[in-house]
C-alpha positions in Angstrom: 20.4 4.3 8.7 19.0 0.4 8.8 20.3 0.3 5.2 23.6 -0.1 6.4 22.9 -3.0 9.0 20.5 -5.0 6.8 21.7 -5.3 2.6 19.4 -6.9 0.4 16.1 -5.5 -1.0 12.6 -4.5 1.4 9.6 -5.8 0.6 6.2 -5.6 2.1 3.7 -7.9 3.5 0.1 -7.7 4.1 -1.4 -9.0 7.2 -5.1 -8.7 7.2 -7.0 -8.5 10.8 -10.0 -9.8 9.8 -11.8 -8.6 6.6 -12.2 -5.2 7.4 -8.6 -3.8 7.0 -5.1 -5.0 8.4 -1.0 -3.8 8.5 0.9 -3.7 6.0 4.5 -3.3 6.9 7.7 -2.9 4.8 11.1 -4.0 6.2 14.5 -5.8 5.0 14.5 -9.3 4.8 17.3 -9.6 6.6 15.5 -7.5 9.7 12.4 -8.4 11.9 12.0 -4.4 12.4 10.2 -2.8 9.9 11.1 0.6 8.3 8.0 1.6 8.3 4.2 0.3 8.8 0.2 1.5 8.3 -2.6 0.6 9.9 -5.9 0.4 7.7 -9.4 0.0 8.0 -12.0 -0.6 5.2 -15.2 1.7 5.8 -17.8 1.2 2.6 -15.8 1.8 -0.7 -13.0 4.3 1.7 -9.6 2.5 3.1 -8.7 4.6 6.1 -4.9 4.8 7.4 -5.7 4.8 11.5 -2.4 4.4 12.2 1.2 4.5 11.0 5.0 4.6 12.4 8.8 5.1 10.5 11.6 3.0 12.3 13.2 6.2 14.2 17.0 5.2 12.5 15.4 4.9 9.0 16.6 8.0 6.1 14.2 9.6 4.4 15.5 7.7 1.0 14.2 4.8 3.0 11.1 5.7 4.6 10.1 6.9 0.7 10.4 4.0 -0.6 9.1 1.8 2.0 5.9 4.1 1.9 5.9 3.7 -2.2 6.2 0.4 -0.9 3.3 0.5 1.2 1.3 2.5 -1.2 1.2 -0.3 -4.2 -0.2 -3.0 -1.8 -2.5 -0.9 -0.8 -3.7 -0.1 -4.4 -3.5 -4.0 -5.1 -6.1 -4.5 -1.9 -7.9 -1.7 -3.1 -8.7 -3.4 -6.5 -9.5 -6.6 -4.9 -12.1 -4.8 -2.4 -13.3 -2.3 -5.5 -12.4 0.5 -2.9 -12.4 3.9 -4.8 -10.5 6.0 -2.1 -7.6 6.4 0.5 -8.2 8.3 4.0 -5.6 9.3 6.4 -6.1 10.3 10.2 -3.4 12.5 11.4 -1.9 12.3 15.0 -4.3 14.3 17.4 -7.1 14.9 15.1 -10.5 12.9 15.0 -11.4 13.7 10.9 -10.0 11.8 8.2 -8.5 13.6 5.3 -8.3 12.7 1.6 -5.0 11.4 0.8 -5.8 9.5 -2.9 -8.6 8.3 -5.3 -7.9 4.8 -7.1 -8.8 4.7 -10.7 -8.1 1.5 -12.3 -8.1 0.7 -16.1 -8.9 -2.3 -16.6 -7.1 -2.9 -19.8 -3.8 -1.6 -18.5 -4.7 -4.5 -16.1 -5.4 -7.3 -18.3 -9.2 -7.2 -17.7 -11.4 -7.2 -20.7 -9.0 -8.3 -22.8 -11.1 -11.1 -23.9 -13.9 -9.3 -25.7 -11.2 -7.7 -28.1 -11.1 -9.1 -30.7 -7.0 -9.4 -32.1 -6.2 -8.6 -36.1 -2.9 -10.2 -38.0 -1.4 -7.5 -40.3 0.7 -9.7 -43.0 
């Protein structure tokens, strides 16, 4: 289990390969090797998972959360790129398959806040 060799939290980071997708990759900070990366591609208003890998001495308590890890940056691209849904292909197979739809509310979000208009109750 890499959670007993590296303490401290994981965190994820982002690195795009040009503007048409990128890796994101989740590991310790205290460890170069990450528990567990994607590889995406942006295809019209589709992100599409090409690729992906779980450090082979990683639990499954820690590959789940380094994929919830995973997951949120890849909804926080998504909203930057307005892309509507996640794709996924598996090992040996040349289809994608649906994995998620993004729906964002924009007041949950802070968006559109501004044309509200705010009442004081005294």
């Amino acid at each position: 289990m890499l959670s007993q060799l590296n303490k401290g939290p994981m965190r994820v980071s982002l690195t795009l390969q040009g503007c048409f997708g990128g890796v994101v990759a989740a590991r310790y900070d205290t460890c170069d090797e990450p528990v567990s990366l994607v590889s995406y591609s942006q295809l019209g208003t589709d992100f599409v998972i090409t690729a992906f890998s779980v450090h082979p001495l990683s639990s499954i308590k820690e590959a789940h959360l380094a994929g919830d890890l995973i997951d949120s940056a890849l909804e926080l691209e998504a909203l930057k790129h307005n892309v509507k849904q996640l794709l996924i292909v598996p090992p040996g197979k040349s289809t994608a398959e649906f994995v998620r739809e993004y729906k964002f509310n924009p007041f949950v979000m802070g968006l559109g806040a501004s044309s509200q208009t705010t009442t004081y109750i005294n």
